[in-house]
N, C-alpha and C positions, 0 to 999 in steps of 0.2 A: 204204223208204229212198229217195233225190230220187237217189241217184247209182244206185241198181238201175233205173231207168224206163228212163235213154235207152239203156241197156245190151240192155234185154228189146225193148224197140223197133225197135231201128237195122236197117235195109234188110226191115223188114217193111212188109206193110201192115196198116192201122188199120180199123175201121168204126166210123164217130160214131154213137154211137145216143142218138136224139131222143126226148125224152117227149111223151109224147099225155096232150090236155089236153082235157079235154069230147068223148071220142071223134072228137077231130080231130088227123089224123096230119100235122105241119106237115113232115116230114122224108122228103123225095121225090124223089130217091131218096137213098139213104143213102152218104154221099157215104166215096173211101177214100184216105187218105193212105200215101203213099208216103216212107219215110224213107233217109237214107244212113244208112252207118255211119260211126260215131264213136270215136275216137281215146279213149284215158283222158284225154289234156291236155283236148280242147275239150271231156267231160263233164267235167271239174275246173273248167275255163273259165267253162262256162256255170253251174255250179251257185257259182262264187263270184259272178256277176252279180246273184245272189238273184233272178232271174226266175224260176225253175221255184218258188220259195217257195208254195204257196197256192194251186198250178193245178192242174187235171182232168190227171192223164195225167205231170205235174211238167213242164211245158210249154207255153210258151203261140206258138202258129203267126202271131199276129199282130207279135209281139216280135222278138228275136233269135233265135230257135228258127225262124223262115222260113227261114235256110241250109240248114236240117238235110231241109227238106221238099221235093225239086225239082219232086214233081207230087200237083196232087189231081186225085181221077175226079168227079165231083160237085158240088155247089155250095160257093164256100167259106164263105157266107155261114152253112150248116146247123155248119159247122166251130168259128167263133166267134160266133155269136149267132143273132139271129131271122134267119131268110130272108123279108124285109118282103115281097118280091115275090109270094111263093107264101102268105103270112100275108092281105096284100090282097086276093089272090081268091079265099080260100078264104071269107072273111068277106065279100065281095061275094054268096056265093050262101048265106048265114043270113039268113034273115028271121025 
């Protein structure tokens, strides 16, 4: 259920775990999010926004769900999408 996540969540930390694609580990290191805790009203709040709808976690860190998160350890990049930086070099050394 979208209203149990941010509940099981709140003042934890996370580890995003990346999938390996052609035994290439793009997720280096593995980065942890750090959350507050939350009130019943702002998870009522945020789950009437319909952004938790649909998402990894029923959250999305790039959205309105950034209040909730005041530190990551890692890259945030491994957090919502490819990490292009570490993806470029890792494919500069395939021939």
């Amino acid at each position: 259920m979208v209203a149990e996540r941010p509940r099981e969540q709140a003042g934890e930390r996370q580890r995003e775990v990346c999938a390996k694609k052609l035994a290439i580990d793009v997720c280096d290191p593995v980065p942890d999010l750090v959350r507050v805790d939350l009130t019943e009203q702002q998870i009522a709040d945020y789950i009437a926004s319909g952004e938790p709808m649909g998402k990894a976690g029923a959250y999305g860190i790039q959205g309105r769900a950034a209040r909730f998160i005041p530190r990551i350890e890692g890259c945030y990049f491994n957090v919502v999408g490819l990490p292009l930086a570490r993806v470029s070099a890792m494919l500069g050394t395939i021939r």
